[in-house]
N, C-alpha and C positions, 0 to 999 in steps of 0.2 A: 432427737433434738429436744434442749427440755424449751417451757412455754415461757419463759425468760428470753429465750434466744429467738423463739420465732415472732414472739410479739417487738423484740428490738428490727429483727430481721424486716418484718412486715412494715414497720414504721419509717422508717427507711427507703421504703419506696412511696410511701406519701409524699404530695405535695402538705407545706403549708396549710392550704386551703382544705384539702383531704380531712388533714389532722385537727381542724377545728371542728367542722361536720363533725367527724368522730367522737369526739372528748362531749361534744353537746348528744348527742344518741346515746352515749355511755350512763351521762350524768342523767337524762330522761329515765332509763332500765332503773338506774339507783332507787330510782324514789316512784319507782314500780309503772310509771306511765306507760301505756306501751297500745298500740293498734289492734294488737294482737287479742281483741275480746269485744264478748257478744255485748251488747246494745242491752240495758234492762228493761227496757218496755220494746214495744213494738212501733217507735218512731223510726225505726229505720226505712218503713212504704213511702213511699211517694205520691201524696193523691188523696182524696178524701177517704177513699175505701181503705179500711184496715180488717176486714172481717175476710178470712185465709180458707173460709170454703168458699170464697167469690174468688181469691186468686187462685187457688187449685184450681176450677173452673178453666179461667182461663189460660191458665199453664197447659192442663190437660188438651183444649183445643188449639195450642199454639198458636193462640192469638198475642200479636203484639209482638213478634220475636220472631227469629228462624227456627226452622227445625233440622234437627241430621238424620238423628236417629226415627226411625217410622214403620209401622208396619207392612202399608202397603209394599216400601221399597226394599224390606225384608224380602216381602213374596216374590219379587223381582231378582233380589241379589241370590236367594238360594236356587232358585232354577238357571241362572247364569254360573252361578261358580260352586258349585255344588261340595267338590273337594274342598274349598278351602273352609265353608262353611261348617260342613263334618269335622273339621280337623279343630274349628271355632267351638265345637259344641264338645268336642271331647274335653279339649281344656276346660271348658266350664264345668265337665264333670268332674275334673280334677280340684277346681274351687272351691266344686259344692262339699268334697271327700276331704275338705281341708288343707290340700298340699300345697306350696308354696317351692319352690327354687330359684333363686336370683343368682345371676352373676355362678363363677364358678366352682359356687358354695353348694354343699350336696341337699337335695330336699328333704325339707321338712313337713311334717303333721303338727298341724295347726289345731284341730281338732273344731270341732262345732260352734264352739265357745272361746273366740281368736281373744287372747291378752295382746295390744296392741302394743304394749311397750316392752315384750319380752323378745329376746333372738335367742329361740333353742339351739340354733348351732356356733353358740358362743358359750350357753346358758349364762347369759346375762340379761338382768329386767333393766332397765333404762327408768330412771328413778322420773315420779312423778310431780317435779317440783316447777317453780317457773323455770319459763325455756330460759330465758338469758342466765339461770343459775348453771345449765348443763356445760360442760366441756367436751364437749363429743371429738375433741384431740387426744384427751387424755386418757379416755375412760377404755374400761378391757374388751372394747367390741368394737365390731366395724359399725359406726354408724351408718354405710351406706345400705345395708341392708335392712335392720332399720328405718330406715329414711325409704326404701324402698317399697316395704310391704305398707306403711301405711300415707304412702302415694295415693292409693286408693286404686290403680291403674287396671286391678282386675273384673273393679264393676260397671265398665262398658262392657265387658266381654260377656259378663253375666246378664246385662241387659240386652244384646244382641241375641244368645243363650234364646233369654226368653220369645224375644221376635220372631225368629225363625222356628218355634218349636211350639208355642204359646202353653208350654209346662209352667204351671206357677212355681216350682222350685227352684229353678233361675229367679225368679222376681224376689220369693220371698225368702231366698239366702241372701240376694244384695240387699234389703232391707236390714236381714235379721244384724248383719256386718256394719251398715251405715249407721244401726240405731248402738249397737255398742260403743263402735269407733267415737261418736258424739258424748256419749255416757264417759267414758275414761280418757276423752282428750277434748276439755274446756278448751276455750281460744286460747293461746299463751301460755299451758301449762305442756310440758313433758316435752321428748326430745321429736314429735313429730311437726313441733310450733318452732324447732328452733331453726331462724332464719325463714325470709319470705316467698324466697324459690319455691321451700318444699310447698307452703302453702299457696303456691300458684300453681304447680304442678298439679297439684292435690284437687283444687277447686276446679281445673279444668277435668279430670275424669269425675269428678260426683256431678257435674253439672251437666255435662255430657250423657252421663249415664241416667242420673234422673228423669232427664228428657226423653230417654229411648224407653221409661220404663211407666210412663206418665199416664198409661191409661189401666195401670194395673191396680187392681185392687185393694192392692199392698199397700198404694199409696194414699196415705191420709191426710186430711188438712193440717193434724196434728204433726204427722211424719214433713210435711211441706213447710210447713213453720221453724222444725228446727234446721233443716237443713239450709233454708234461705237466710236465716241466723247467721250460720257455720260462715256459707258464702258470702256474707255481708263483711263479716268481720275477717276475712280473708282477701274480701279486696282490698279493705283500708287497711291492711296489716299492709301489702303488695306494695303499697301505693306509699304510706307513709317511710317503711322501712325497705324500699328501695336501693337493689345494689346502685351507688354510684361510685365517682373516681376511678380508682386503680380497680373496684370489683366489679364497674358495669360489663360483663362480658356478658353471655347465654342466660345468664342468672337474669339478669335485668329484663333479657325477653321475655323470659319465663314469666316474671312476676308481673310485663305488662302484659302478657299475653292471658294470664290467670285473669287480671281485672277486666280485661276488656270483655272475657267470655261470660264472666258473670253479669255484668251488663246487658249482654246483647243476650241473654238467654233467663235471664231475672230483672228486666228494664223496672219491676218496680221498686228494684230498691236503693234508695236515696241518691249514698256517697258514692257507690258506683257511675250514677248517671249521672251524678256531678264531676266526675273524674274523668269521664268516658274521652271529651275532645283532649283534655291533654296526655291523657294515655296515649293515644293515636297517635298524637304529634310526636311522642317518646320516640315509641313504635317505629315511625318513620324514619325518625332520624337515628333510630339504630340498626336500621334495617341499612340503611348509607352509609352508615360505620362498619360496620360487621360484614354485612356482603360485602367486598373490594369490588372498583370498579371492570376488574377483568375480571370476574365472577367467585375469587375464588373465595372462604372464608380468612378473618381477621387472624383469627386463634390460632392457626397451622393445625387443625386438627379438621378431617375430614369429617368424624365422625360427628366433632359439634359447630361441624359447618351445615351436616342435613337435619339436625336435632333442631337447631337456630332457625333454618329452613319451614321447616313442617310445623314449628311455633308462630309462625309466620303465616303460615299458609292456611293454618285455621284460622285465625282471626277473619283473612278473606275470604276464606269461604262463608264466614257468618254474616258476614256484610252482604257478600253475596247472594246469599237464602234473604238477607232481610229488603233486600230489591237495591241498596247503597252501593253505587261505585267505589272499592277501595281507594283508596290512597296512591299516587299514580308511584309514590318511591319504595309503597311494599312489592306491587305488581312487578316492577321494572325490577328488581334485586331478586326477587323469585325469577325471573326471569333468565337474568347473567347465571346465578347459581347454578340453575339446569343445562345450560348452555355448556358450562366451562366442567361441572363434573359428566356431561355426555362427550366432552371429548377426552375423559381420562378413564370410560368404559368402553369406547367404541368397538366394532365388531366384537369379538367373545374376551376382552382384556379382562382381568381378574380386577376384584375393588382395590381401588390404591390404600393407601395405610401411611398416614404419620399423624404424630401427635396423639394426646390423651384420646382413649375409646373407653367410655362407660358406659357402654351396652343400653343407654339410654332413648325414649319413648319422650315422643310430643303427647301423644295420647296413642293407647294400646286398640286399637282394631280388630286387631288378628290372632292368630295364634301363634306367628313366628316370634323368637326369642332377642330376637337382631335383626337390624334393619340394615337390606342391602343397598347400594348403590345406583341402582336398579329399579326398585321395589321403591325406593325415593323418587326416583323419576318418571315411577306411573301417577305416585300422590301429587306432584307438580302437574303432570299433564292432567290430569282431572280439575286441580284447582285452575287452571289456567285455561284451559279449555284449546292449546296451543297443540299440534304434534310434536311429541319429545319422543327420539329416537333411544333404543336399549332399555326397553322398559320389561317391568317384569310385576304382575299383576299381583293385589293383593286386595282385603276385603276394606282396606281403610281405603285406598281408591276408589273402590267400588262404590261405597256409599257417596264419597264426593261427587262422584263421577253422575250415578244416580240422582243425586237431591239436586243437583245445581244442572240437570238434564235444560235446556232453552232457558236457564236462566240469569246466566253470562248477560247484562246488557250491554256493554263496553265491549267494543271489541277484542276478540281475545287477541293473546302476546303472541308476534308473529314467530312461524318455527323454528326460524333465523337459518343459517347460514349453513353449506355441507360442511358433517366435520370434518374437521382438518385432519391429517395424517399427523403434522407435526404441532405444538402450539407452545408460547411461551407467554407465561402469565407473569407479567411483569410486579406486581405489587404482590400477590401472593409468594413469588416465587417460584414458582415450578414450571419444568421444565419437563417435555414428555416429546420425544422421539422414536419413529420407528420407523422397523423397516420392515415388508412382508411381514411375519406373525411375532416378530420380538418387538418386544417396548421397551423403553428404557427412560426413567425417569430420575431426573434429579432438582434435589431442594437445595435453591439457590436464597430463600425466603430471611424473612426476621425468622426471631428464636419463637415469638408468641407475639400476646395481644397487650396493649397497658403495661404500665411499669413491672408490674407480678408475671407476666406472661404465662399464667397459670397452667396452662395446658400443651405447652408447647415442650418440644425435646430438645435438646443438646445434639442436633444432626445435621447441623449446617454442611452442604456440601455432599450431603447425602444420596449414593445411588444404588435405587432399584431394576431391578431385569427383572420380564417375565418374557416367554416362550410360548408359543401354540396356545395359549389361554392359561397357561399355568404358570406359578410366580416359581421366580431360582432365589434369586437376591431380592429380600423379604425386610420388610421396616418388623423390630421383633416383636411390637404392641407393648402393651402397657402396663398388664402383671397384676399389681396392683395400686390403690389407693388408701386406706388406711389400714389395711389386712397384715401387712408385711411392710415393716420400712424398707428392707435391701433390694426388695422385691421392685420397690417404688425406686430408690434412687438408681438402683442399676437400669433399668428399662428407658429411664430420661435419660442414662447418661451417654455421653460418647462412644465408649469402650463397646456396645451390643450394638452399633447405629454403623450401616458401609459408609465413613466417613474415616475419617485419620486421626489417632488421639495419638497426644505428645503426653511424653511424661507420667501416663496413666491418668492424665486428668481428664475431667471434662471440658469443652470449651468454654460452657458459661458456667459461673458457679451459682450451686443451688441456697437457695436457706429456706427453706423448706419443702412439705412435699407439695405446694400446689405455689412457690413463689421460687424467682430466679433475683438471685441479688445483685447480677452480675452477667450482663447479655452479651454475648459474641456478635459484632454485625458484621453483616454480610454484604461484601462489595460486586456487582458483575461488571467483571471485563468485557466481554463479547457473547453474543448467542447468533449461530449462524445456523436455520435450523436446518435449511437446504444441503448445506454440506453436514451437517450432522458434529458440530464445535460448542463447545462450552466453555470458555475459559471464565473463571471466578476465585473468588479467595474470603476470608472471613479473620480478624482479629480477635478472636477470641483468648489464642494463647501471646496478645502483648503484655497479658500480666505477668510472667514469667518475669525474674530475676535477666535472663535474656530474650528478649521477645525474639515471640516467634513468629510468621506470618505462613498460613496454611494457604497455599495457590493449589486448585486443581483443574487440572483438563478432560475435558471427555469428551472424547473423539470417538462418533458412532458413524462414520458413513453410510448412506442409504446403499442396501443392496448389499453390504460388506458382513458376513459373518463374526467378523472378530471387533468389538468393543476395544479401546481401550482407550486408558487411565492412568494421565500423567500425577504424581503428587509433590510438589514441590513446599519443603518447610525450608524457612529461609531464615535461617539467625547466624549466631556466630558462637555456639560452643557444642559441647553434645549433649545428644539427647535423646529419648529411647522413642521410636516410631513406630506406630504398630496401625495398618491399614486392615480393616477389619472386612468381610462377607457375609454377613449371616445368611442364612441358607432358611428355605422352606422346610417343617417337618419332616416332609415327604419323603425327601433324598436324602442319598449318603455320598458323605465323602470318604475317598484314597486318597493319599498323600502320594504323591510323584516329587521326584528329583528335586524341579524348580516349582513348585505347588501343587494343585489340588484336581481331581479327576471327580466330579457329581456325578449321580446316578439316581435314575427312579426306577423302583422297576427292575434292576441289573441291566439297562439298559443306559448310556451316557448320553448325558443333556447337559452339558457344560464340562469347558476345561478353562481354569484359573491358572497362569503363568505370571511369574515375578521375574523381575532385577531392580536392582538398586546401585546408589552411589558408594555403597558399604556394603558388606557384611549384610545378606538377608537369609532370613530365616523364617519357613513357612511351618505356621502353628496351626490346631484344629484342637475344640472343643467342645463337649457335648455334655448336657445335664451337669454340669459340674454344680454341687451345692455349698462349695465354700463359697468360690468368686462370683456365683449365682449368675456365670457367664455360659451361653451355649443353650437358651429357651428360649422360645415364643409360645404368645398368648395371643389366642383368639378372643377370651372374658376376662373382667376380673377376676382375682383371685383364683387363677388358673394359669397353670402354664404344661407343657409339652418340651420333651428334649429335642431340640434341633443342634444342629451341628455350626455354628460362629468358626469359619473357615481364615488365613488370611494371613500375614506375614511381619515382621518385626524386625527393624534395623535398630543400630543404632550405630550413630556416628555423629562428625561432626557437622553441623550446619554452615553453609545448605546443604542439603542432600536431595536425593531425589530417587521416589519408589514407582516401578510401573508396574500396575498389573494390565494383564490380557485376556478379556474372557471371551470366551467362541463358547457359540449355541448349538452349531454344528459340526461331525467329522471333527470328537473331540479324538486327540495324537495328532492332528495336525500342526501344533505348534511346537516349535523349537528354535532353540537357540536367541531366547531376550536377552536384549542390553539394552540400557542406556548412558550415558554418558553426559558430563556437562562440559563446554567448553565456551568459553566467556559468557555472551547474554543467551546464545543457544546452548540447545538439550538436544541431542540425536538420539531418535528410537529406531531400532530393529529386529526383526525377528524374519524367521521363515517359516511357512505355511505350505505344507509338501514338498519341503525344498525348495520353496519359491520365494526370495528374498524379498521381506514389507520394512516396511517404516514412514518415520516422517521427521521435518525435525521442526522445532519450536522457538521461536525468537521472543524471550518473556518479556524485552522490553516494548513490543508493539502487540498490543491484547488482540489474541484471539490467532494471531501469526503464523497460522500452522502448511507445513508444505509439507507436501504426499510426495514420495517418491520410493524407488527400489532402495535397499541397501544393504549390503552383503553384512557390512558389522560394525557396530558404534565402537568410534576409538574411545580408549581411557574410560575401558568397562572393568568396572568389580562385580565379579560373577556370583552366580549362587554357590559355588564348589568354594571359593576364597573366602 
């Protein structure tokens, strides 16, 4: 897409109001203003004192401020968790030997002497000019990587490094790093200053790590000086050049969450601690936006609903350490959060998946690569001091867990409620039933978040199954982000998503890779979750020449091995249908008669059965690199061949396609049909010879009667 169409595309989802803000921030950059730069004298203290071996001093003693990082609580954490700590120290050998790997881009050697603006595995230098001159759309590299390495994110880990081990080559590689990075990236020069995210992200691992590294030798009044600089001029970058309108999503926490930490962790300097109550109040009221009130995240993306999360969660915990009772509307949103993603891990259920995953860090702790589900919900239950169930321990926990040991004063968030077998999250959309060890989830939700819905996918209507703890029908992830354009629009689009695309399109249309010009909404009919009913639909395809309206049912009875899944497209001409499966790595698919036979193992975990009102035909694909249909990705810029299982009619609307999945004693099913006849749909099949179905009345939502039936009249079978 060239930067004509995306900058027309983008403006277009502005309000009015949007567009003026903007055109006034534009014309600021013009004429070079910008937040983004350090202070020429040393007015930025607060206080009569301005002599920086008085404040080292007290940085050093953590007077006046919280502390996280510490040594004592070192000595504690590595006799507690000893593995993880080893696996903490390995990585930081790997820092100190220069290597770097992001995302899933091959590693690199950085070598002793890090150029902070180069990406060897592009070999592209990232020019050193002002940031608002860079185009990081246009230029021949992935800026996330980039953007990634000088996050700064690996010198907590190297300041932990040193705590646990008290080697000064931990301390004095994250110096030797922090004192170049400063040297080659002024405030507002090169692509590490472009945009105020990065620089909030950024300010909360130096600020963090500084403090764990505070009594080391390494650090000088001189080294303290500039970095309180850096951070000074990083919160009012944060603060001035704040995502809002159509950008406020994650970004916006981000950048309140950067200021706040430099505050509460550098109270002497100025404009942070003049900014500090209305950051808070931001804070809050995005934490009410963003977390929904049935817990789930804004964006439709899991991944930066616990990123949003744990940006959150730090701030609390520093208020925490510094003896302040949070905000009761951060506490209460961490609270739903954990509550609503512990009921879509409960017992051994695998992490759910939709929406953008950028492999992204609140702040890096540990040595894991990705942060689990799980793993998020030990950092909650530490910040919260509450019991959260399906937790899975890690060293960022750990230290919360440790530092804020009795010093919770507020009551902590109570554990709430047993989880529930089934739940329906009304405002996020999702929808998670089961029965014994199958799950079965579907995205009934908006596309996204704000008029861009930046991170949301083209999956309305979308459903996943998972098995004994292990996923069948898998959301495919996300591919990539600047790495690959096809890579990017096919993963958002419909056609890899178990939903229904018309026509080969997508529901919503894109205009670009992080904006939807064009949003499908999504209606619910009924949710019954006792009987295990969904009825729903989404307009996405009434922009067609003949609209189209996608209605689906899914019908999971408790206790019933076999799934299924009405799909009704209702227009008046034809049109090509194609209901899609994607499959977990793991397995493979056979092609059978009427669909598909899965296997892990040689061993069968699912049977996929169709009919239609037409002419069906059951398709399977795998690694294909033309249509770049038939992968999933666990990282960026990485993907894995998996097999996108699933069937294709085409006729005239209405039509109607059913698939039937059973999780067990797959050959049990035989002989689908369905049929339409006035406002009902009859479905039937047999299961050992044993006549099933139901049939559906689409003009009363949700209608469904269960009964025997030997055979749907006015069937077009798979053989016709």
């Amino acid at each position: 897409m060239s930067s004509l169409a995306w900058y027309w595309g983008r403006l277009k989802a502005m309000s009015p109001h949007e567009t003026a803000w903007r055109a006034s921030r534009a014309a600021a950059s013009l004429q070079d203003r910008t937040a983004a730069s350090e202070r020429t004298s040393d007015s930025a203290i607060t206080g009569a004192t301005q002599d920086w071996g008085d404040l080292l001093q007290r940085f050093r003693g953590g007077l006046g401020r919280p502390v996280l990082l510490d040594a004592d609580r070192a000595q504690r954490i590595a006799v507690e968790h000893r593995s993880a700590v080893n696996e903490l120290i390995a990585e930081a050998d790997r820092l100190v030997a220069g290597q770097r790997r992001y995302f899933g881009y091959p590693t690199a050697d950085l070598g002793t002497d890090v150029d902070w603006n180069y990406d060897p595995v592009s070999n592209y230098r990232w020019p050193t000019v002002r940031s608002t001159k860079i185009n990081h759309r246009t230029a021949p590299s992935d800026p996330k990587w980039i953007w990634e390495l000088n996050r700064l994110q690996h010198l907590p880990q190297l300041a932990q490094a040193w705590l646990f081990t008290e080697d000064p080559v931990y301390a004095e590689t994250a110096f030797e790093h922090l004192d170049s990075w400063l040297t080659q990236n002024p405030a507002g020069s090169g692509i590490a200053w472009r945009g105020a995210f990065e620089a909030g992200i950024r300010a909360i691992s130096v600020a963090i790590a500084v403090q764990g590294l505070r009594t080391s030798p390494a650090l000088t009044a001189q080294r303290y000086r500039r970095v309180a600089r850096m951070l000074d001029a990083s919160a009012r970058y944060c603060w001035r050049e704040r995502s809002r309108f159509s950008s406020a999503n994650n970004h916006l926490v981000g950048e309140l969450a950067g200021l706040a930490t430099v505050h509460l962790l550098f109270p002497e300097l100025d404009a942070p601690a003049a900014l500090f109550d209305r950051c808070i109040a931001g804070l809050s009221a995005e934490a009410e936006q963003q977390i929904l009130s049935d817990g789930a995240g804004a964006e439709q993306a899991i991944s930066y609903q616990i990123f949003t999360a744990e940006l959150l969660s730090l701030v609390v915990v520093l208020l925490r350490l510094r003896g302040d009772v949070p905000p009761p509307a951060l506490t209460e949103a961490l609270h739903r959060s954990s509550l609503f993603l512990s009921y879509l891990v409960c017992v051994d259920d695998p992490d759910p998946r939709y929406g953008d995953d950028d492999d992204g860090f609140a702040l890096r702790l540990g040595a894991e690569s990705k942060r689990t589900v799980r793993q998020h919900l030990a950092i909650m239950a530490a910040a919260s001091g509450a019991v959260i169930e399906h937790t899975e321990p890690t060293l960022a926990a750990s230290w919360i867990s440790t530092a804020l040991d009795g010093r919770i004063s507020e009551a902590p968030a109570p554990a709430g409620r047993p989880v529930p077998t089934n739940i329906y999250a009304p405002d996020g959309g999702l929808v998670v039933m089961r029965s014994g060890r199958r799950r079965v989830v579907m995205d009934v939700g908006p596309l996204g978040y704000l008029s861009t819905a930046s991170h949301g996918h083209a999956d309305a209507l979308a459903v996943t199954l998972s098995d004994d703890g292990r996923d069948l029908i898998v959301d495919p992830g996300t591919a990539s982000y600047y790495g690959n354009a096809a890579w990017r629009s096919t993963h958002r689009g419909t056609r890899v998503h178990a939903t229904v695309c018309v026509d080969g399109l997508d529901q919503s249309v894109i205009g670009g890779p992080f904006l939807w010009s064009r949003h499908a909404k999504t209606v619910v009919r009924f949710v019954d979750l006792d009987r295990g009913i969904v009825d729903a639909e989404h307009h996405g395809y009434r922009r067609l020449d003949d609209p189209v309206l996608h209605r689906r049912w899914l019908i999971a009875p408790p206790g019933d091995a076999t799934v299924a899944v009405v799909d009704l497209i209702d227009g008046q001409s034809t049109h090509d249908v194609t209901v899609s499966w994607p499959l977990s790595p793991d397995l493979t698919a056979t092609p059978t008669d009427v669909g598909h036979r899965i296997s892990r193992d040689g061993e069968a975990v699912l049977e996929i059965r169709y009919a239609a009102t037409g002419p069906v035909h059951p398709e399977q694909v795998s690694g294909d690199r033309e249509s770049h249909l038939g992968w999933w990705s666990d990282r960026l810029e990485s993907r894995t061949p998996s097999w996108l299982v699933g069937a294709k009619c085409r006729s005239s609307a209405p039509m109607v396609i059913l698939s039937l999945l059973r999780t067990v004693n797959a050959g049990a099913l035989t002989d689908p049909a369905i049929a339409i006849e006035g406002c009902k749909m009859t479905v039937s099949w047999s299961e050992d010879g044993i006549g099933r179905g139901f049939t559906i009345d689409r003009n009363r939502p949700g209608a469904v009667e269960f009964g025997p039936f030997s055979q749907a009249k006015r069937v077009v079978s798979v053989s016709e």
